[in-house]
C-alpha positions in Angstrom: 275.1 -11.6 124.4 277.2 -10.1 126.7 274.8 -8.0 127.8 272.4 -10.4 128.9 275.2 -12.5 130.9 276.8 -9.8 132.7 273.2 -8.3 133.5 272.2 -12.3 134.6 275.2 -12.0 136.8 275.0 -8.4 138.8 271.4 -9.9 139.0 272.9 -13.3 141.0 275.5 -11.5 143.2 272.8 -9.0 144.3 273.8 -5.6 142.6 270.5 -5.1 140.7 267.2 -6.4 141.6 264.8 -7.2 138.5 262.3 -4.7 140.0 264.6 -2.1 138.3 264.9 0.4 134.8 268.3 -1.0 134.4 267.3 -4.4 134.5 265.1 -4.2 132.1 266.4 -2.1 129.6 269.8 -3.7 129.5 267.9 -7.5 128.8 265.9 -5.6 126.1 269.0 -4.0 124.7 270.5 -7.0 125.1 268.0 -8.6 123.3 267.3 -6.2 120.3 271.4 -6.5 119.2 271.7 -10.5 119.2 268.3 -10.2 116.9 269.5 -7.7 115.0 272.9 -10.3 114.5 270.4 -12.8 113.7 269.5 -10.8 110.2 273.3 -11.7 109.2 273.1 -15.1 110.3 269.2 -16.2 110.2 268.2 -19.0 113.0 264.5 -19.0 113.8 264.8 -20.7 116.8 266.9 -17.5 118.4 265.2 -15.0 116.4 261.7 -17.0 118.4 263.9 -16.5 121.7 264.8 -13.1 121.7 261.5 -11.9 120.3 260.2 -12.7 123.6 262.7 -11.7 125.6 262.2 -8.3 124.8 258.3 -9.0 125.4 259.3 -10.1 128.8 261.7 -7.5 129.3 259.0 -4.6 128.0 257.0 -5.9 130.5 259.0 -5.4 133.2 260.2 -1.9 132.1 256.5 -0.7 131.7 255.7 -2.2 135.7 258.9 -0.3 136.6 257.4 3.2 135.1 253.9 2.7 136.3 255.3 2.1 139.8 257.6 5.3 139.4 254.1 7.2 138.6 252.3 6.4 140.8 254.8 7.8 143.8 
């Protein structure tokens, strides 16, 4: 969870953009720990959450790399 909050915050103040690798691997990473939490202490409605948060986040990573290939 901290993760996602402290990568939420450099996000705020300015010191990454969302266009980035970092951005989108740290929400992913992020991500994939609080669900792997989750199998300890089952809660659909998070499990739901964070499913697509990686989604979103795998998104993002795979615009960031066609981007970088196409340079």
């Amino acid at each position: 969870m901290a993760i996602i909050i402290v990568t939420y915050f450099l996000l705020q103040i300015g010191k990454i953009s969302s266009e980035t690798l970092t951005f989108s691997l740290l929400n992913a990473g992020g991500s994939a720990l609080i669900l792997y939490s989750l199998s300890y202490n089952w809660n659909m409605a998070s499990v739901l959450i964070e499913s697509f948060w990686i989604l979103i986040s795998l998104i993002g990573l795979f615009r960031v790399l066609k981007k970088r290939t196409r340079i």
